[in-house]
N, C-alpha and C positions, 0 to 999 in steps of 0.2 A: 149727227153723222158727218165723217168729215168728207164732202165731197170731191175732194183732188186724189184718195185714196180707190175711187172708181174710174178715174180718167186714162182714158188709152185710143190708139188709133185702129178706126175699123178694119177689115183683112174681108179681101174679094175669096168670092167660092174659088178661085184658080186656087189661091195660096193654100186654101185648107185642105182643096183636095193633093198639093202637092206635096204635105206634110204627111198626111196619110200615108201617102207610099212612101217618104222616106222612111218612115216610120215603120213600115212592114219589112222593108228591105234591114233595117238594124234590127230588128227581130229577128230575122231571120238567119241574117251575118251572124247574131252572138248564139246562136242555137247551132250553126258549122259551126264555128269557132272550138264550141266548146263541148257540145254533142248535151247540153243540158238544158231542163227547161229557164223559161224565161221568165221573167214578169215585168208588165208595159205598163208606166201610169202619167194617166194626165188627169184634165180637171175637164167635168162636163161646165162648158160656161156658155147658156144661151147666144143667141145674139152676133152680130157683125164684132163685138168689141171683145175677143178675149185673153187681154192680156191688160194689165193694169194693177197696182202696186199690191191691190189688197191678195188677187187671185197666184200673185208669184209668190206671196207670205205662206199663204194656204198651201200651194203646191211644193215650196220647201219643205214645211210642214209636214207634208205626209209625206217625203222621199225618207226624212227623220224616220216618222213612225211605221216607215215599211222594214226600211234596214233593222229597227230593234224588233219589231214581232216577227220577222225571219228568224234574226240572231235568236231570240226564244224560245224560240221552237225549233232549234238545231240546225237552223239551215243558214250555209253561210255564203256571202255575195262571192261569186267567183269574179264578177268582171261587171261593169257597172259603165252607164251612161248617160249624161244630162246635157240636155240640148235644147238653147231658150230662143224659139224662134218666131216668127213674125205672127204667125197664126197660133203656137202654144207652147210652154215648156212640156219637157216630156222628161221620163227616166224607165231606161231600159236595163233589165239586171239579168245574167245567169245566176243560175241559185241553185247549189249543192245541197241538193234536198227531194223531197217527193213532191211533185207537181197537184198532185191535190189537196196535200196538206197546207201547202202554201196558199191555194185558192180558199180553204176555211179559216185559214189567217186571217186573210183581204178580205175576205167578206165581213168578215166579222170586226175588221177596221172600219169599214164604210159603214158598221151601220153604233157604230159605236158613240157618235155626235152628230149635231144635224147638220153642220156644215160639212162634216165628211161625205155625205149625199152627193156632194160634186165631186166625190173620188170617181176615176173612171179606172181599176186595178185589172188589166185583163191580165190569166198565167196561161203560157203555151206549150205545151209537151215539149219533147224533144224529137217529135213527131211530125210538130208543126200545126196540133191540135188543138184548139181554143177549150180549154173548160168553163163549164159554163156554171151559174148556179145552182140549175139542174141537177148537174152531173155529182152536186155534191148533198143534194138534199133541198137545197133552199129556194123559195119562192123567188120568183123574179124582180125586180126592182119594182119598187111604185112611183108614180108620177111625181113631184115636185110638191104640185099644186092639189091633189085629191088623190083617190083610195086607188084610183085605175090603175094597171100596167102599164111604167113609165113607155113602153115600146108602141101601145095601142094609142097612146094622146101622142107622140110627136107623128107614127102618121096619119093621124087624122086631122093634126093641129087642132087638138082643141083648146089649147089656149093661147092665147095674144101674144105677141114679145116682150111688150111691156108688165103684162104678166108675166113675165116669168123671171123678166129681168130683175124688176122689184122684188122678189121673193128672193131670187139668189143675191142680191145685194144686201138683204136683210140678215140673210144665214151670215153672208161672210162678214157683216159687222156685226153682230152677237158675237160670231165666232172669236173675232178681234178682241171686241170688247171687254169680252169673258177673260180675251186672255191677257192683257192686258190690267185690266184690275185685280187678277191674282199677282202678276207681278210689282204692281204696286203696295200688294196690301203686302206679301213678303217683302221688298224692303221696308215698309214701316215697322213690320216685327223684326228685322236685322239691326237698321236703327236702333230699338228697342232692346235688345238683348245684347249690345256693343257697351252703349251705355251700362247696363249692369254689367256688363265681365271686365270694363279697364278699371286698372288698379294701382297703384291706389290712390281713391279718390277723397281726400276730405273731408270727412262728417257723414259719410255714406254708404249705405250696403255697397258689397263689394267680393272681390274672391280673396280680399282680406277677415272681413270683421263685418258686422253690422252696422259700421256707421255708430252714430247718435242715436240711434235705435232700441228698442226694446220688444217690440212686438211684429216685428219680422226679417227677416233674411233672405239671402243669396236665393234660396227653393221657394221664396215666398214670391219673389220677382219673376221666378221663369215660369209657375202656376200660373200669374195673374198673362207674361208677356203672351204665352201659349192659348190662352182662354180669350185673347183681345186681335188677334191675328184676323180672325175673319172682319172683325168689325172694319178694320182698315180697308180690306179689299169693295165692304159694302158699300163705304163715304167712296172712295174711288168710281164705282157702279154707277152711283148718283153722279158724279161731277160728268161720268161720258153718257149717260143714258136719262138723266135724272131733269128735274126743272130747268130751265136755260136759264130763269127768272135768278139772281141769287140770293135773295129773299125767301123765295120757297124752298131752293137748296139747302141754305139757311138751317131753316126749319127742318129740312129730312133731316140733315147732319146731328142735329141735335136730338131729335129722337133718336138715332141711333148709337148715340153717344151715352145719353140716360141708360139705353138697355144695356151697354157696352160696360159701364161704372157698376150697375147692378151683376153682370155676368163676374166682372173681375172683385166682387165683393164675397159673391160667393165663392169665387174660386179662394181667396183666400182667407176664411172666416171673419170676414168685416174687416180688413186691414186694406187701409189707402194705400197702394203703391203707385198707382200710374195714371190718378183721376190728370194730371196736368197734360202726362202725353195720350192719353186716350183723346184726348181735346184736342191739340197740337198738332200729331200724326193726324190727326182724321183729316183736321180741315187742310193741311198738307197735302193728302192723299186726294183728297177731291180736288184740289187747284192742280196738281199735276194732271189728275184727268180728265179736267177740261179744257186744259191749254191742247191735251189729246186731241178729244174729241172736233175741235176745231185745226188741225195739224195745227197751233201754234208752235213757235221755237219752247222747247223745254229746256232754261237753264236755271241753277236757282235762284236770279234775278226775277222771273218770269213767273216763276212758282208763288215765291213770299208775294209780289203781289199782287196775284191772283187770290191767293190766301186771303192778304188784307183785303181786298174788293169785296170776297164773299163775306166777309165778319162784316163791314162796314154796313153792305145790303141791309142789316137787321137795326138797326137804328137804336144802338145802345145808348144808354145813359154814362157814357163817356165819363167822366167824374168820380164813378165809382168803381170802372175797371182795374185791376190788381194781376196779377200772376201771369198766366198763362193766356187769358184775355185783352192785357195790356199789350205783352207781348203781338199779338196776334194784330193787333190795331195798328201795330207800326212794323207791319211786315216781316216782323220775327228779327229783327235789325241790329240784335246783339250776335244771333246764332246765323247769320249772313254776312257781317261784315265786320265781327271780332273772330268768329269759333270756327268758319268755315274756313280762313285764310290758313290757318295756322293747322287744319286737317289735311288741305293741301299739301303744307310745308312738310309736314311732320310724321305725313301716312308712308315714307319709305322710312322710317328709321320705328315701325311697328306699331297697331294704333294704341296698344297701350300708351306709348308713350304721347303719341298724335293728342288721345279724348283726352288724357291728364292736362297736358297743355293746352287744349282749348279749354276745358272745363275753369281752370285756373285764371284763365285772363275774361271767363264770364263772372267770375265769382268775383275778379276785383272790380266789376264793371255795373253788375244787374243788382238792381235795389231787391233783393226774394226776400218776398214775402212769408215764407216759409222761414227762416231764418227770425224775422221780424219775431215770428208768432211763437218761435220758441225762448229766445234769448234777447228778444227786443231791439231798440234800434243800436245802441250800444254795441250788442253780437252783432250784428250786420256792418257796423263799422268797423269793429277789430277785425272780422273774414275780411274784409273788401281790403285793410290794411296788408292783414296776412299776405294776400295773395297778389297785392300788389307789388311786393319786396321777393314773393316766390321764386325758387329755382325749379320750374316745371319737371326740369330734364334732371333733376336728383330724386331719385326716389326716396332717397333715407328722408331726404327733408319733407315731402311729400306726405311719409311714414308719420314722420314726428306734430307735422301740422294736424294729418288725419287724429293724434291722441291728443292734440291739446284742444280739436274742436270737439270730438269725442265728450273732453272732461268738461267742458262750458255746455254741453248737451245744443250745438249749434250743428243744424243738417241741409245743404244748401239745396231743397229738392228743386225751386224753381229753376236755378241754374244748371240741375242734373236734366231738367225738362227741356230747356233751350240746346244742350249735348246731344239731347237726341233728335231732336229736329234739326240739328248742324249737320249729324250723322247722313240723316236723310238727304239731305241737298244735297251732301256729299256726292252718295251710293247714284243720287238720279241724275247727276252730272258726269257721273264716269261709266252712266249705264253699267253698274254692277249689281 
């Protein structure tokens, strides 16, 4: 847990209670204003401290997912307000709608994830009326910490600060966490499905041809990329929540990489498509998430190697590494400082032409092993020739090289596997 993302300055009873009434008074202003009900949201956050990077994430968070389950449900923000202040952010909305329809909205946002629990959503007539849960059916809050009525344990204090505190810094780092490892695991499957759609690639499935291929295709690739998606977000899980040890992480990654190969095997009746990035993206995905998890800088400097550090943890027999493993051992060092450069250069003039061009200058570069195994070391010399004389930026020629590798049955997949880990550093350096 990364602790700078709970750090903030404490706020005296004066300042809370003085938010309070400004708070009432904006309520009350946008309900004249506009003769409509309102709705008020902040963040219940224990404690003298509440404001701090993780709880302003959350509280943007849910001003997002208030605006869309209004919009939903037909009601639309007339006039809207956010105000980040010493003691809390807040957001005050009129809302063209029916005031208690809106309170089974919010209710039913708050209880929809468990760090929603710190929603505090109250809606006010145009009366100037608080509705309450009651009024709509629904039992009352429960406590945090046990089954009790959250209203009955704060006044009686039955529980400590530090109880409470730790529990709520727990919600909102799951909360994070959670959400954060989906985003990671969807760029490992955008990476993933990049790599298949640029075209045209050289010996390779494609929105061309099949490549050197014979036993799968274009639908065979987005089966297996679709079925391999969660895995990604799981290695991510492990690297912010998982052994700190990277030895044991190690170890998770690769159990879930096994079940990951078996998932994508059946998705495509036994056909290899993505056994090198299933490996690659994982451990990818886990080294981005623990540079997270400790707020490291995340660039792809930072990522590869971290990457390399967790493969190293496992004390391979070095000697024998090949493919995507080799790679892995020298921090991914082709698709970092050949393939990445040139996705920079090359990403405004469309990435079709971007991954061609790196793909190109990987293939004159990386000894694949994949290549080896089809056409021997001979085909890996004439590709590495090919593509060293290449015009990336012609597609005709591009075309023409894709049939002459085609006809030598030569398919450069380790190089298509380092394209996609390029893709990745790419997507997590430009936070896209």
């Amino acid at each position: 847990m990364n602790a700078a993302l709970f750090e903030g300055a404490e706020v005296q009873l004066g300042a809370m209670l003085a938010a309070r009434e400004a708070r009432m008074a904006a309520q009350h202003g946008l309900i004249k204003k506009h003769n409509l009900p309102v709705v008020s949201f902040t963040l219940n956050i224990p404690g003298p401290v509440k404001r701090f990077a993780l709880a302003d994430m959350l509280f943007d968070s849910g001003v997002d997912m208030i605006n869309r389950a209004l919009l939903s449900h037909g009601m639309a923000i007339a006039d809207g307000i956010t105000r980040r202040g010493e003691a809390c952010c807040e957001y005050i909305a009129a809302i063209d709608g029916d005031a208690y329809r809106a309170k089974a909205a919010l209710t039913a946002l708050e209880e929809s994830f468990p760090a929603a629990r710190l929603f505090d959503m109250d809606v006010i007539t145009n009366e100037f009326e608080h509705i309450s849960r009651a009024d709509i059916g629904m039992q009352p809050r429960r406590c945090f910490l046990c089954s009790a009525p959250a209203a009955e344990c704060a006044r009686s204090r039955r529980h400590s600060h530090d109880e409470l505190t730790n529990h709520v810094h727990t919600l909102l780092w799951q909360w994070y966490a959670d959400a954060q490892a989906e985003r990671i695991g969807r760029t490992a499957q955008r990476a993933m499905l990049y790599e298949l759609a640029a075209t045209p690639k050289p010996g390779l499935v494609d929105r061309r041809n099949n490549g050197a291929h014979t036993d799968m295709d274009f639908y065979t690739f987005i089966d297996s990329a679709c079925i391999t998606a969660p895995y990604f977000a799981q290695c991510a899980r492990e690297g912010l929540n998982g052994p700190a040890d990277y030895a044991e992480l190690f170890a998770r990654l690769k159990m879930h990489g096994l079940k990951a190969e078996g998932d994508m095997l059946g998705a495509t009746g036994g056909v290899n498509t993505h056994k090198g990035e299933i490996f690659s993206l994982g451990l990818i995905s886990a080294a981005w998430a623990r540079l997270t998890r400790y707020g490291a800088p995340v660039t792809a400097g930072s990522i590869c190697k971290t990457a390399a550090d967790i493969f190293a943890s496992a004390n391979h027999d070095t000697s024998h590494l090949s493919g995507a493993r080799l790679s892995a051992r020298g921090g991914f060092a082709l698709a970092l400082n050949t393939a990445l450069p040139i996705l920079r250069r090359e990403a405004q003039n469309g990435m079709d032409t971007a991954a061609c061009a790196a793909l190109t200058a990987l293939m004159a570069q990386n000894e694949d092993t994949n290549i080896v195994r089809r056409a021997g070391e001979a085909g890996l010399e004439y590709a590495k020739r090919l593509c060293t004389d290449a015009d990336a930026a012609d597609a005709d020629a591009l075309m023409r090289m894709d049939d002459e590798l085609i006809r030598r049955n030569i398919s450069p997949g380790g190089s298509a596997d380092l394209l996609a880990a390029a893709l990745m550093l790419y997507f997590a350096e430009n936070d896209l």
